[in-house]
C-alpha positions in Angstrom: -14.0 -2.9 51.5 -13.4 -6.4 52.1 -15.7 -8.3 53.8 -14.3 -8.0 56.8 -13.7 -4.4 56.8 -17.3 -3.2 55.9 -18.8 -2.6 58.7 -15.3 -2.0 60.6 -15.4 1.3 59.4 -18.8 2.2 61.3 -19.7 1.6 64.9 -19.6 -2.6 65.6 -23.2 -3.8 64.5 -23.2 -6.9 66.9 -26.5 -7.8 65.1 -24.8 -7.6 61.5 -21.5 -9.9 63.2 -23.8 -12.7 64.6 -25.9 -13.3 60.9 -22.4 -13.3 59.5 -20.8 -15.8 62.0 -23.7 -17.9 61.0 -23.4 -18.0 57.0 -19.6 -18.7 57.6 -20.2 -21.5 60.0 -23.0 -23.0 57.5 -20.6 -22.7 54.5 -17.6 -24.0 56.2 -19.2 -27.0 57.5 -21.3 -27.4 53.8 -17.6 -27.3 52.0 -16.2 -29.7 54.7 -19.5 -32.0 53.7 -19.1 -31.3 50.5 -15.2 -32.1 49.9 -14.8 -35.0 52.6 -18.2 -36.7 53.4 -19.3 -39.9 51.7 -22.6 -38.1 50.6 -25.0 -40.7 51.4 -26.4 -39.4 54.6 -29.5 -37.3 53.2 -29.4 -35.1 56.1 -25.7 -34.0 55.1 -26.5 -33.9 51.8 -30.2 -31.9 52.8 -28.1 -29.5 54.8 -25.7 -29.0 52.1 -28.6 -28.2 49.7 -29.5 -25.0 52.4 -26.3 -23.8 52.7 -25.9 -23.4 48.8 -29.1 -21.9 48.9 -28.5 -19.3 51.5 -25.2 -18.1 51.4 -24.3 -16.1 48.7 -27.3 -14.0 49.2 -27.0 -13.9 52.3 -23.4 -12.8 52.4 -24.5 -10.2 49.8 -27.3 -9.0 51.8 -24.7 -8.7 54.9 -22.3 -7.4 52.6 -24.6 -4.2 51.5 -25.8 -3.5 54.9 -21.9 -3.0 56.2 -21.4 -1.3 52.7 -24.0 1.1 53.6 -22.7 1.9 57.5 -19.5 2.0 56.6 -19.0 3.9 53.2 -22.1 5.4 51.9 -23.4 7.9 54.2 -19.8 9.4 53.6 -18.7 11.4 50.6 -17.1 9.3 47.8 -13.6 11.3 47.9 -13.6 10.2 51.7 -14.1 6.6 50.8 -13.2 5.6 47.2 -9.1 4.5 47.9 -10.7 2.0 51.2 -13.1 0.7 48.5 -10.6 -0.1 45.9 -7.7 -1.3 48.5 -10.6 -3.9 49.6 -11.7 -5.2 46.4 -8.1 -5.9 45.2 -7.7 -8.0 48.6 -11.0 -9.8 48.0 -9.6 -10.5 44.6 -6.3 -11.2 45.6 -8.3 -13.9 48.0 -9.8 -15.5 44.9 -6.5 -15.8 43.5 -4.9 -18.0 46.4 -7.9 -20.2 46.7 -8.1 -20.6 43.0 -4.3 -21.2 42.6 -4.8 -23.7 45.8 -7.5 -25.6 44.5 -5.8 -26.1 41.0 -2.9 -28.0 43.2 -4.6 -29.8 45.6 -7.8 -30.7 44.5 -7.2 -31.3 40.7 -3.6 -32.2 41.7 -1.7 -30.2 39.2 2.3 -29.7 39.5 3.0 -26.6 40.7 4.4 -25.0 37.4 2.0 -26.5 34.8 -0.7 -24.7 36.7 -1.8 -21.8 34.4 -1.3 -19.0 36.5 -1.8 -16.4 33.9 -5.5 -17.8 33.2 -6.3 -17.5 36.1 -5.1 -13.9 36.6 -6.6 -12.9 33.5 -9.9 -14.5 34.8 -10.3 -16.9 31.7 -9.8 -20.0 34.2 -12.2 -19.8 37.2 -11.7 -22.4 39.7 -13.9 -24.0 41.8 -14.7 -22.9 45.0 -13.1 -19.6 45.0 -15.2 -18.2 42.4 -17.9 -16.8 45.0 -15.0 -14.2 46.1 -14.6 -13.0 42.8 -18.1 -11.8 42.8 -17.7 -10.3 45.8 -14.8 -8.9 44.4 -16.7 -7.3 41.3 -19.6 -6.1 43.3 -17.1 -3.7 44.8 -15.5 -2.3 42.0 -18.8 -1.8 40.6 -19.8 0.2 43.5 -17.1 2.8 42.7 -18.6 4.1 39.7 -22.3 3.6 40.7 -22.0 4.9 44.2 -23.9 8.4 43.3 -26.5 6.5 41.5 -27.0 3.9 43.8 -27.3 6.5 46.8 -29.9 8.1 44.4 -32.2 5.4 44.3 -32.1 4.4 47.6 -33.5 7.9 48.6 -36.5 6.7 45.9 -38.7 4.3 47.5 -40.3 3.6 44.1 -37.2 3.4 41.6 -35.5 1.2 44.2 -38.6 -1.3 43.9 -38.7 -0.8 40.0 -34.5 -1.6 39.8 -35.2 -4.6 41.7 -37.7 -6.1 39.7 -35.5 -5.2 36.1 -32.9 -7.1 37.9 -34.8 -10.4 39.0 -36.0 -10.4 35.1 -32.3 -10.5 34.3 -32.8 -14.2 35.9 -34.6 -15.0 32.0 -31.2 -13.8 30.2 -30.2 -16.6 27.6 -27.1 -17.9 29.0 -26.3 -19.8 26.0 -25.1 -17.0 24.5 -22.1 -15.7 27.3 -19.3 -17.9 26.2 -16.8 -15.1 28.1 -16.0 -16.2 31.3 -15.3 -12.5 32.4 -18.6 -11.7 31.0 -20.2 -14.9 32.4 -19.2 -13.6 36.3 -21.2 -10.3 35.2 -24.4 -12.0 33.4 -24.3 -15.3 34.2 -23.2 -18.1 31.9 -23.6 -22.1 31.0 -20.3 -22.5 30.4 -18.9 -22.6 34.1 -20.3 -22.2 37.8 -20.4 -18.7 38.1 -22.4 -16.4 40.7 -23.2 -13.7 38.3 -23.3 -10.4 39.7 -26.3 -9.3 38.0 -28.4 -11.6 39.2 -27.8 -11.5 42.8 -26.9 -8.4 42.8 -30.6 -7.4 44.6 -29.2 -8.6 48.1 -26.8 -6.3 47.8 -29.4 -3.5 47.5 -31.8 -5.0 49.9 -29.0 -4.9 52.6 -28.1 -1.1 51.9 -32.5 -0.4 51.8 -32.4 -2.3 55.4 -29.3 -0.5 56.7 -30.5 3.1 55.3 -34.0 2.4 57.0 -33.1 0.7 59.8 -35.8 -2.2 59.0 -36.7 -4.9 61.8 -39.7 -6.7 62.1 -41.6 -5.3 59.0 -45.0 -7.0 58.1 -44.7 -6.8 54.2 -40.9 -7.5 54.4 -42.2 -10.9 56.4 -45.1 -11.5 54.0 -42.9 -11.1 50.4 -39.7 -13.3 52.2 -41.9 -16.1 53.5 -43.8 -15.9 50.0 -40.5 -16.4 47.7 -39.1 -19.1 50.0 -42.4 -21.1 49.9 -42.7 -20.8 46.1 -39.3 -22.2 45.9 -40.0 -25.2 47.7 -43.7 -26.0 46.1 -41.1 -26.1 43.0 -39.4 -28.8 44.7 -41.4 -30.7 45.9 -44.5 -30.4 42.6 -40.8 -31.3 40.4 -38.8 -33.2 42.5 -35.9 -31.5 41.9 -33.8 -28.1 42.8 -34.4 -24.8 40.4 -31.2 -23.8 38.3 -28.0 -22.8 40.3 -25.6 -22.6 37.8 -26.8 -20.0 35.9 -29.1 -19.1 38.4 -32.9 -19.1 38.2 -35.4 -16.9 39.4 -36.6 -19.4 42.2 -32.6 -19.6 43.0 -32.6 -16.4 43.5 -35.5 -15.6 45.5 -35.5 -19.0 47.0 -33.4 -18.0 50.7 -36.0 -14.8 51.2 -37.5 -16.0 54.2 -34.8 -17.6 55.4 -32.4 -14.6 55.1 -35.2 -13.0 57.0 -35.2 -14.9 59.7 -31.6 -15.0 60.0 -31.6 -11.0 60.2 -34.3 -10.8 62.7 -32.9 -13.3 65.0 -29.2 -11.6 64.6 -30.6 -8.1 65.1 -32.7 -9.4 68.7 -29.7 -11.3 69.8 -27.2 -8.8 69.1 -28.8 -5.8 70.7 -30.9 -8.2 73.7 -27.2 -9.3 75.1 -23.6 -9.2 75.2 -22.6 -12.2 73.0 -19.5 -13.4 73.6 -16.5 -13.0 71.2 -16.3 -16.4 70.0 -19.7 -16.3 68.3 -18.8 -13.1 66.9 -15.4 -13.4 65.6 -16.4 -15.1 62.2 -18.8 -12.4 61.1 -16.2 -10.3 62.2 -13.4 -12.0 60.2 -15.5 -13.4 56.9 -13.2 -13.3 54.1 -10.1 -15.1 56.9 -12.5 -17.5 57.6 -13.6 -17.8 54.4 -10.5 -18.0 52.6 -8.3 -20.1 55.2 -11.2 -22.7 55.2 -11.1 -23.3 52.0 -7.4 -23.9 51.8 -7.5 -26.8 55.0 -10.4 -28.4 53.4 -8.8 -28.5 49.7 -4.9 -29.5 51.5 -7.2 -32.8 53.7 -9.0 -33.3 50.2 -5.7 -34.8 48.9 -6.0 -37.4 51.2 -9.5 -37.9 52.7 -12.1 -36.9 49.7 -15.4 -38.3 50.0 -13.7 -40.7 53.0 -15.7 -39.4 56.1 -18.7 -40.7 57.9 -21.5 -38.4 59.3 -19.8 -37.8 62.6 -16.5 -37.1 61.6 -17.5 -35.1 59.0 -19.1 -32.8 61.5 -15.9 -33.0 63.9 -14.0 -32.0 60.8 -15.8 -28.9 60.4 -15.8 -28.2 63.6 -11.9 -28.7 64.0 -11.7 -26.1 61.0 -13.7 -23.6 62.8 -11.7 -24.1 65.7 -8.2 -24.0 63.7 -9.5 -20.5 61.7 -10.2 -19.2 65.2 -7.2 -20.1 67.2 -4.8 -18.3 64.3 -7.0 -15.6 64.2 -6.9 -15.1 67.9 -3.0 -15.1 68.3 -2.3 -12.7 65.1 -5.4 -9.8 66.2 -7.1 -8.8 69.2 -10.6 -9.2 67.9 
């Protein structure tokens, strides 16, 4: 399953589309900010901090609810080829935005790029390693999928696994020099979103999907909790947690926003009939996803760190616009 196939596989989710459209249009436009801006208007750079926080787990947590619709109330024999097929076209995504970004961002000549590094995963490039971990979070779903179904059924294990893997947070980093082993652990030696440590989304998506969770008081109480711990560390410190290797307040940082997010998707997508256009992102993640990345790194070449506030914006905006207009001349949704 890619991550736009997920939930395609199950009936639409217009609640599940909507808090997807909404991480891709906050990490397009934090990429665009990222890449193009000046970075000297605190509110840019104060959004882009929110974005980074939110988006891989939330994409995760959207990623395991649509994992769960779509794949795991069926048996594995039924499911097992889509699984694979998707995985290899996630990865297959890393590879194009990792070969693209080693051209035009670090401006490298087409055939002194190190292609087989980065095949062989011991060369990760920027900005495209986010869809490798979604890429090993699916293969590793093929040979868990009985145990992970398992626990889900068990209230209490499912807690108990959740809690082992937040402590996973306090693994010594120093010691992963492997950059394969770094996307699994985590890792000082390069920006990696190990799958171990945010893998819990993942599982919290699948515990939502399997049941059906809304407005839940606890849910509220824990979410709201983590987020506000997270930012108490900010602002006692002065300074953002670890991303790179992640920390625990990383990790349990976007709760309440996440949250929020999901509640606000689910009352919007079942209150009314939203129209296509805010839909078709959430729809169409890993397009989005992986097309944006390539027009931001190809204007890079020319316009890094060159944009004002308001362009800036306009740029994102334009790339949203670009991402949608292709998409809505090749497929009917």
């Amino acid at each position: 399953m890619s991550l736009v196939h997920a939930e395609g596989l199950a009936a639409r989710d217009h609640g599940l589309d909507l808090f997807k459209s909404l991480l891709v249009v906050g990490m397009v436009s934090a990429h665009t900010i990222q890449f193009l801006s000046q970075r000297r208007f605190t509110l840019l750079l104060g959004f882009s901090e929110y974005i980074n926080l939110i988006s891989f787990s939330g994409f995760l947590f959207a990623f395991g609810y649509g994992t769960f619709l779509a794949y795991f109330q069926k048996p594995f024999s039924q499911i097992w080829q889509r699984l694979l097929i998707s995985g290899l076209k996630t990865l297959l995504a890393f590879y194009v935005s990792g070969f693209a970004f080693r051209i035009l961002v670090d401006h490298k000549r087409l055939f002194s790029v190190d292609f087989w590094n980065i095949i062989l995963l011991n060369d990760i490039p920027g900005y495209s390693e986010f869809l490798l971990s979604f890429s090993f979070v699916m293969f590793l779903a093929l040979p868990l999928f009985m145990p992970i179904k398992a626990v889900l059924k068990r209230p209490f294990l499912f807690w108990a696994l959740i809690g082992i893997l937040l402590a996973t947070t306090f693994f010594p980093y120093e010691l992963v020099h492997s950059k394969q082993l770094g996307l699994l652990v985590g890792t000082k030696e390069f920006a990696a979103f190990p799958v171990l440590q945010y893998v819990p989304y993942y599982l919290l998506g699948m515990f939502f999907a399997l049941y059906k969770l809304g407005w839940h008081r606890l849910s509220a109480i824990i979410s709201i909790a983590a987020t506000l711990i997270y930012y108490g560390f900010v602002w006692q410190l002065g300074r953002f947690p670890s991303r790179f290797p992640p920390s625990l307040l990383w990790i349990i940082g976007p709760a309440g926003f996440l949250y929020l997010y999901y509640l606000v998707s689910r009352w919007l997508g079942g209150a009314r009939k939203l129209p296509n256009l805010v839909l078709r992102p959430g729809k169409n993640v890993l397009f989005y996803l992986l097309l944006s990345n390539l027009m931001i790194f190809g204007l890079s070449t020319v316009y890094r760190n060159a944009f004002g506030l308001a362009t800036s914006l306009l740029t994102a905006l334009g790339i949203l616009a670009t991402c949608h207009f292709l998409l809505s001349i090749t497929r009917a949704r």
